[in-house]
N, C-alpha and C positions, 0 to 999 in steps of 0.2 A: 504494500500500500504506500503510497505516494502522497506528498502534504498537497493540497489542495492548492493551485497560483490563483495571483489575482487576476491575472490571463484569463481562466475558466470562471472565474466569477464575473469579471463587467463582458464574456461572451456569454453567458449564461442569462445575464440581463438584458442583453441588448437582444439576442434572439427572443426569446421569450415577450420583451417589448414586443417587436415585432409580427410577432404572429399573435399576441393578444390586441394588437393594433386592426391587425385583418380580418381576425374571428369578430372584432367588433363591430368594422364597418359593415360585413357581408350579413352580421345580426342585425345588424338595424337598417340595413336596406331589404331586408327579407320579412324584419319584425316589426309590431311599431313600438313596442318597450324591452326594457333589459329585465331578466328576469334581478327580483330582488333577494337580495343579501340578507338572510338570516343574523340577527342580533345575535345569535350565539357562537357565530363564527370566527368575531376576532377577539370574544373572551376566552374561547378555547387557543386562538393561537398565540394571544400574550398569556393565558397563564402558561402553557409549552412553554416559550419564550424565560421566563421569567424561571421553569424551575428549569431550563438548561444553562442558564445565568449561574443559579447558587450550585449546581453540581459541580460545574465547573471551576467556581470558586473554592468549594471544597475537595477537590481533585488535584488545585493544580501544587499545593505541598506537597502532595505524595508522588505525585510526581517528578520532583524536582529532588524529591529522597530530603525532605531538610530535615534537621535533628528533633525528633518527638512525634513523628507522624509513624503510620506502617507505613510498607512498602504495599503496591497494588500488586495485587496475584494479576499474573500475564494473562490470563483468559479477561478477566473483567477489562485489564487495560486494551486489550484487541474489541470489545464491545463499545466500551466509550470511544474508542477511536471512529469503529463504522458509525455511533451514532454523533460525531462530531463530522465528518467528513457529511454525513445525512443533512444534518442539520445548515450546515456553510450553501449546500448546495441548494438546497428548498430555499433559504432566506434569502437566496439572491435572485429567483423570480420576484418579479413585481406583481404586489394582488391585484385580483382581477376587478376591472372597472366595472362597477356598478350602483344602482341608484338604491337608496335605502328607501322604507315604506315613508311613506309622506301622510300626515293626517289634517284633514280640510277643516275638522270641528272642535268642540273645545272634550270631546268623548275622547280618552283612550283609546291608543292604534289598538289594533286588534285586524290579525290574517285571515281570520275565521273569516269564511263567506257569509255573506249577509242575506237572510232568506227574501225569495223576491216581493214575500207580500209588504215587508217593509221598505222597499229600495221607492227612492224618490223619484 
């Protein structure tokens, strides 16, 4: 395994751009809206986020062998490894463009369909 360059990372954004560029336009020349982004999408992907943060801050002593930490058994450190090269790689696409739900009244959003004997 091989450290990740920043070469494969701004190629990995830049294509990725790209082609979430084109899925866009040929969506909304086909569509007339984006589909909407669940509110629970980017609390799952910052709390992710957030606990690859502290692992790693707790990893990287042991790593570095300093006085008072264990040493990491070679199996666990080959798993942080794939899920740090994982992780480099995903966070360098950019999220995909989307419009979140919008609410026109002073009620609570809500995705629930609305039955049509009350629709205006």
């Amino acid at each position: 395994m091989k450290p990740t360059t920043w070469r494969l990372l701004l190629g990995t954004v830049a294509v990725s751009a790209a082609l979430g560029w084109a899925v866009f336009r040929v969506w909304e020349s086909t569509r007339s809206e984006l589909p909407n982004l669940p509110w629970s999408a980017p609390v799952v992907i910052g709390v992710f986020a957030v606990a690859v943060f502290f692992t790693a801050l707790r990893l990287r002593p042991r790593l570095q062998r300093r006085p008072g930490h264990k040493p990491l058994h070679p199996l666990v450190a080959a798993r942080y490894a794939a899920l740090a090269l994982a992780t480099s790689r995903t966070g360098a696409v950019p999220p995909p463009v989307s419009r979140w739900p919008t609410c026109r009244s002073a009620a609570p959003c809500s995705s629930a369909p609305v039955p049509r004997s009350t629709r205006a």
